[in-house]
C-alpha positions in Angstrom: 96.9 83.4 95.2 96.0 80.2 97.3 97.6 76.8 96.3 95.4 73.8 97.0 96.1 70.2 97.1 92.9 67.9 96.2 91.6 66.3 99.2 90.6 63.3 96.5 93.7 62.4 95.5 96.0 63.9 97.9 99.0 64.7 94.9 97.3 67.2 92.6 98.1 70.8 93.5 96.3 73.6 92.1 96.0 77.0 92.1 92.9 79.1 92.9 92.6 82.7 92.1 89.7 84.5 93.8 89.6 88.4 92.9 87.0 91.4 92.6 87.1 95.1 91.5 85.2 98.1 91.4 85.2 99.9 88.3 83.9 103.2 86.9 80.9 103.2 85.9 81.8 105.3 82.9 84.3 102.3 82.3 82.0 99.1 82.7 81.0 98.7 79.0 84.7 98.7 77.8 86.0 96.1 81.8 83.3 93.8 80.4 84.0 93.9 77.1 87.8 93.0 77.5 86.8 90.5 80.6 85.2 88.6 77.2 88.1 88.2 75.3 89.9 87.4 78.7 88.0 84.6 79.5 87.8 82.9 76.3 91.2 83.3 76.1 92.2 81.8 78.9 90.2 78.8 78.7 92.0 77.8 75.7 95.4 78.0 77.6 96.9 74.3 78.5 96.5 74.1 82.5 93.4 76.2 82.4 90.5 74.5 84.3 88.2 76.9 85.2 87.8 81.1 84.3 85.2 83.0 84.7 84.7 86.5 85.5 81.4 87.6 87.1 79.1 91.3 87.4 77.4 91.6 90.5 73.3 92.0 89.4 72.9 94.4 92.4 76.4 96.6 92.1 77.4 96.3 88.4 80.3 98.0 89.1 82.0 95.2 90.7 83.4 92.4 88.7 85.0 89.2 90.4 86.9 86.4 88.4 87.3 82.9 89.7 90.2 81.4 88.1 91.8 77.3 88.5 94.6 76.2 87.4 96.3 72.7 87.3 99.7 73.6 88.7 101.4 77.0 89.2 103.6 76.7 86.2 100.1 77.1 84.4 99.1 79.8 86.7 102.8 81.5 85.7 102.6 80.9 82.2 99.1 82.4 82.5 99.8 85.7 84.2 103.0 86.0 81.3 100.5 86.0 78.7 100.0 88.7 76.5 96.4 89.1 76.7 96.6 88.9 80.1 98.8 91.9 80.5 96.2 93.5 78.2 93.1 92.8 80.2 94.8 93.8 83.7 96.5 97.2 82.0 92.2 97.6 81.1 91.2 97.0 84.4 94.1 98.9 86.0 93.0 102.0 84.4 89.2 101.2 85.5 89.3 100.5 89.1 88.3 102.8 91.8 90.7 101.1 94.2 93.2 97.8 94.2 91.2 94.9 93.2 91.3 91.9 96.0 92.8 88.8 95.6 
């Protein structure tokens, strides 16, 4: 997890998540399905700027997220969530090895 203050404004810390995972390819389908519901749902979160989560065109078996957040209390209160311990127990089971982040 990297925390980033804006070079703009000099006071606004964020936090930027970078992360990627290979997943079964049995288990794409069912990764992108709940990456879906993950992403819309942590859009609506307060603090949320930015989630998206990404399939590589030429290895569709690797997913990566990109993930901003205003402050790390948002970031926290993110990783808390519910769904979020949904979608990472989906991935968990998924992966061929420990995502990067």
């Amino acid at each position: 997890v990297l925390v980033h203050r804006s070079i703009n404004t000099l006071e606004a810390l964020m936090v930027i998540v970078l992360a990627h995972a290979f997943i079964r390819p049995e288990a794409v389908d069912n990764v992108a399905a709940a990456a879906r519901i993950q992403a819309h749902t942590s859009r609506t979160e307060p603090g949320c700027l930015q989630y998206e989560v990404l399939q590589t065109l030429d290895q569709p078996t690797r997913i990566a997220t990109t993930e901003r957040y205003r402050s790390r209390d948002a970031f926290d209160a993110h990783m808390a969530a519910p769904h979020t311990h949904a979608f990472l127990a989906v991935v968990g089971a998924a992966v061929t090895a420990a995502p990067v982040i």
